[in-house]
C-alpha positions in Angstrom: 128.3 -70.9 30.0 124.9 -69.8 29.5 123.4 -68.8 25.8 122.9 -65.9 24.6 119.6 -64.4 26.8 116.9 -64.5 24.4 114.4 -66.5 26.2 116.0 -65.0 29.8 114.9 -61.9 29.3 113.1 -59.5 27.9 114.0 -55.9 26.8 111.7 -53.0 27.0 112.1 -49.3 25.7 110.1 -46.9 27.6 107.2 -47.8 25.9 107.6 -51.6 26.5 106.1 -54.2 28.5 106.2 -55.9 31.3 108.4 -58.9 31.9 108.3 -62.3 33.6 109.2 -63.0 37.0 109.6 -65.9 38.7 109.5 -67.1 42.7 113.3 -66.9 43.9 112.7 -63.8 47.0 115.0 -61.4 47.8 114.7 -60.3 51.7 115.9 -56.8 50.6 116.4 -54.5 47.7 120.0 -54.2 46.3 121.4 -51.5 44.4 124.5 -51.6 42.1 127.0 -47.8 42.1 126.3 -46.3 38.9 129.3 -45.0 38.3 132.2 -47.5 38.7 135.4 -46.0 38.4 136.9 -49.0 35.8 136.5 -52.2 35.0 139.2 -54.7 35.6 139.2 -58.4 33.7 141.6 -60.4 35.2 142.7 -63.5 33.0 144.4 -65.9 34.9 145.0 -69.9 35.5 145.3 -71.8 38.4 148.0 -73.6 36.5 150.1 -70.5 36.3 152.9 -69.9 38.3 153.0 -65.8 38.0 149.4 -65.7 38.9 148.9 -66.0 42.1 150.0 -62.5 43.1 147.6 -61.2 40.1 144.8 -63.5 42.2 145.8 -61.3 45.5 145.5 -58.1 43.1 142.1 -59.0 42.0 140.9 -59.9 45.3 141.6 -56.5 46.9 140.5 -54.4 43.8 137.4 -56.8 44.5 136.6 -54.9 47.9 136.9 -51.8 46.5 133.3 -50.6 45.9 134.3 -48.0 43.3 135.6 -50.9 40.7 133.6 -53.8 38.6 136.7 -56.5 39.2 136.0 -59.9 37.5 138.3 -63.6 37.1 138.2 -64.8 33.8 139.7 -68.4 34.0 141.5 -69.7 31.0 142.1 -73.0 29.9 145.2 -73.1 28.1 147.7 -73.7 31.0 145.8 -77.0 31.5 148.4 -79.3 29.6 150.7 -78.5 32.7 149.1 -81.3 34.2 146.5 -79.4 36.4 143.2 -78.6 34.7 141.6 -75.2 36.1 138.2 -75.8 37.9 137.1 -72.9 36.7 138.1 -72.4 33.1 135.8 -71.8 30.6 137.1 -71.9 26.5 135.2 -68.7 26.1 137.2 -66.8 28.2 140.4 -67.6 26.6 138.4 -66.9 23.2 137.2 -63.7 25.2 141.3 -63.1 26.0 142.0 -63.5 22.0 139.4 -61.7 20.9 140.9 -58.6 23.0 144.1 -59.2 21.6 143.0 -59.0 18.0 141.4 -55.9 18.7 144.0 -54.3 20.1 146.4 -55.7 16.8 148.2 -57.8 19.4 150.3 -60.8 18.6 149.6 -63.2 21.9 147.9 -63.2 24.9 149.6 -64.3 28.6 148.7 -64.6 32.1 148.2 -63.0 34.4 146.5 -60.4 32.1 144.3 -57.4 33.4 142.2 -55.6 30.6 140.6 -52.1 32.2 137.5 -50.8 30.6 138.0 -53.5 27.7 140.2 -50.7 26.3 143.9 -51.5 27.3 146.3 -54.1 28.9 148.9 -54.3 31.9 150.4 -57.3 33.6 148.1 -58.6 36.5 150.2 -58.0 39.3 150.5 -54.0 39.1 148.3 -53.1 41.0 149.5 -49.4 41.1 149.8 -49.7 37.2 146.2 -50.6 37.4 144.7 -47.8 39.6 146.5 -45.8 37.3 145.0 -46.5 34.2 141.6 -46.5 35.6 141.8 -43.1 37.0 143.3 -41.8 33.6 141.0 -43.2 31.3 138.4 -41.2 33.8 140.6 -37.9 33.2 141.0 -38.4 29.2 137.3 -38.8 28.8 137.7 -42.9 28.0 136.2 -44.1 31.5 132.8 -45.4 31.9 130.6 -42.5 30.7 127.3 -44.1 30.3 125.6 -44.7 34.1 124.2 -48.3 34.0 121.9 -49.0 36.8 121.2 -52.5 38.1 119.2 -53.3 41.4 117.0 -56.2 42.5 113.3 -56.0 42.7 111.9 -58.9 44.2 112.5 -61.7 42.5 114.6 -59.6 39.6 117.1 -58.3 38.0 116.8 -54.5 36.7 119.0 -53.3 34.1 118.7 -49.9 32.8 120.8 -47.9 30.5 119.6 -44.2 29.7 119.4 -42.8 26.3 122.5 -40.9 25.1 122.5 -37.9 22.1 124.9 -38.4 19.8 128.1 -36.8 20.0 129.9 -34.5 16.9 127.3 -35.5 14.5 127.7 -39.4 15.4 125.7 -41.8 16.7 125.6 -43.8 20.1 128.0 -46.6 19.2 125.8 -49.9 19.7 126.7 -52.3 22.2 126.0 -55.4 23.9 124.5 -55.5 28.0 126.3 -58.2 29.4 125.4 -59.7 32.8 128.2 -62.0 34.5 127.3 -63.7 37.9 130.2 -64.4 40.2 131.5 -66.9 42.6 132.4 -65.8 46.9 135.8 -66.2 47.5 137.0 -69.7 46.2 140.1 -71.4 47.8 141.9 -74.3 45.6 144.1 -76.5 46.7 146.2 -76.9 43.4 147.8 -80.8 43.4 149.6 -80.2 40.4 151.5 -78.4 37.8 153.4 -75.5 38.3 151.7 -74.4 41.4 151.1 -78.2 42.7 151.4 -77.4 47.1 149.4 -74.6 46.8 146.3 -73.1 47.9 145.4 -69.7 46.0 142.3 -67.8 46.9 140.0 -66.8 43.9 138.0 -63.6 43.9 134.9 -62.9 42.1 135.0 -65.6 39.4 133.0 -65.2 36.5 130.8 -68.7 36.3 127.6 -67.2 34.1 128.0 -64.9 31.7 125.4 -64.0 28.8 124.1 -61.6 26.6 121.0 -59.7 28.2 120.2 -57.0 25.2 121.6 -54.6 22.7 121.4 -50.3 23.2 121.8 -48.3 20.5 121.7 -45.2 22.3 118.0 -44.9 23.1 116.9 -45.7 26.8 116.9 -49.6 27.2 115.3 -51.4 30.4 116.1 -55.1 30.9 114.7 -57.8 33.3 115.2 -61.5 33.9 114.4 -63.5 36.9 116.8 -63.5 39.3 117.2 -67.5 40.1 117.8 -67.3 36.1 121.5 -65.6 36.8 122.5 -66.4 40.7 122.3 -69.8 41.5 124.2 -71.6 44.7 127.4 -70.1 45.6 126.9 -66.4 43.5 129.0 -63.5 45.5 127.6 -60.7 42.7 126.6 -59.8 39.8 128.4 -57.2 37.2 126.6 -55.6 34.3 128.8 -54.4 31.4 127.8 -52.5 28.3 130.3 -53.2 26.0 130.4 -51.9 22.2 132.9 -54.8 19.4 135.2 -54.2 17.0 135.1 -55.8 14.1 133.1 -58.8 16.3 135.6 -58.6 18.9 135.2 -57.0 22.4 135.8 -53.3 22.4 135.5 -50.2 25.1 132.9 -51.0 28.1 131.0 -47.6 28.1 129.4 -48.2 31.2 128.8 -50.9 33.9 127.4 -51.9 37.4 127.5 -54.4 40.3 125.1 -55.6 42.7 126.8 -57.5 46.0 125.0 -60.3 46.9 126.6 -60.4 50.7 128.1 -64.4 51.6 126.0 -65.5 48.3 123.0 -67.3 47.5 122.4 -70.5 48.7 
């Protein structure tokens, strides 16, 4: 997990400077959609039996261009007697933290969180395409355009300014940046899915802070060999406001496809 980005990058308002760059080449420009329709945290665990199908979910909301889908392994399944290769204690404390925000009593797997708003089971695929497309209707869908491209050797972030709305303020929230793993395939030894090999899609393996927005236009860079390293599919960019410290609605978000992934 990497710390919070404070010597990874620098933030600029429109009258900021220049940041650092460093010597990782891209051959070509990539650009991430703007306007996502949702985005989808799975939480899962290789040491979950129901969580495989919630894996096949994930992986073909992962193709889909129009959504920002991203595994969050957790570690508590681990006692089963199969420790997840990919779970990370700060997801699960990510998981908790939605719970308690939502005045939830427990969390479970295979959990999908859309637009860090609202919960359904992992597997519902339907369910999930759902509740994308009506928090779009109802006005609580991604409604601030996040842009994120590579330049070169970086990573551009930009968020534009936003007025305030009935008399309030921009809510102020965090720019996250989460690389992500190609497709991973596990053969699982043990536990309750020991015999099995379940394909992973778009695992989260970096994920840090990159800047805070308070409503006025924010540009962040950081080199880009500082976020993708050997094996990154992607990266997502999520702006994401808390609730009382813990992870609230995502306001806006991006993806940049790396292709087969850096090597």
């Amino acid at each position: 997990m990497a710390s919070v980005a404070s010597a990874l990058a620098k933030s600029t308002r429109r009258t900021g400077a220049a940041c650092c760059c460093v010597a990782a080449l891209v051959a070509a420009p990539a650009a991430a959609l703007a306007e996502p329709l949702g985005v989808v945290e799975l939480f899962t665990s290789q040491g979950c039996s129901s969580c495989p199908p919630a894996d096949d979910v994930l992986g073909h909301l992962a193709e889909d261009s129009d959504v920002v889908a991203l595994t969050f392994a957790v570690d508590y399944w681990d006692y089963l007697g199969w420790k997840d290769s990919f779970a990370r204690p700060e997801f699960t404390k990510r998981q908790r933290g939605y719970a308690e925000a939502q005045g939830r009593n427990g969390i479970y797997t295979p959990q999908v969180v859309v637009n860090g708003r609202d919960d359904i089971v992992g597997s519902d695929e339907a369910g999930i395409e759902t509740m994308m497309r009506a928090m779009r209707r109802d006005g609580t869908g991604l409604a601030v355009p996040v842009e994120a491209r590579i330049a070169g050797d970086r990573v551009l972030v930009t968020v534009p300014a936003r007025a305030s709305q009935d008399g309030k303020p921009a809510p102020r929230a965090a720019v996250w940046i989460a690389a992500y793993r190609t497709p991973q395939k596990v053969e699982i030894e043990r536990g309750e899915n020991g015999g099995r090999t379940v394909t992973y899609h778009n695992v989260v393996d970096r994920w840090q802070v990159l800047g805070m927005w308070d409503g006025d236009a924010l540009t962040v860079e950081l080199p880009l060999s500082d976020i993708a390293q050997a094996g990154t599919g992607g990266l997502a960019v999520i702006l994401q406001t808390k609730v009382d410290g813990r992870p609230g609605p995502i306001l806006g978000a991006a993806k940049i496809d790396l292709g087969a992934g850096r090597s």
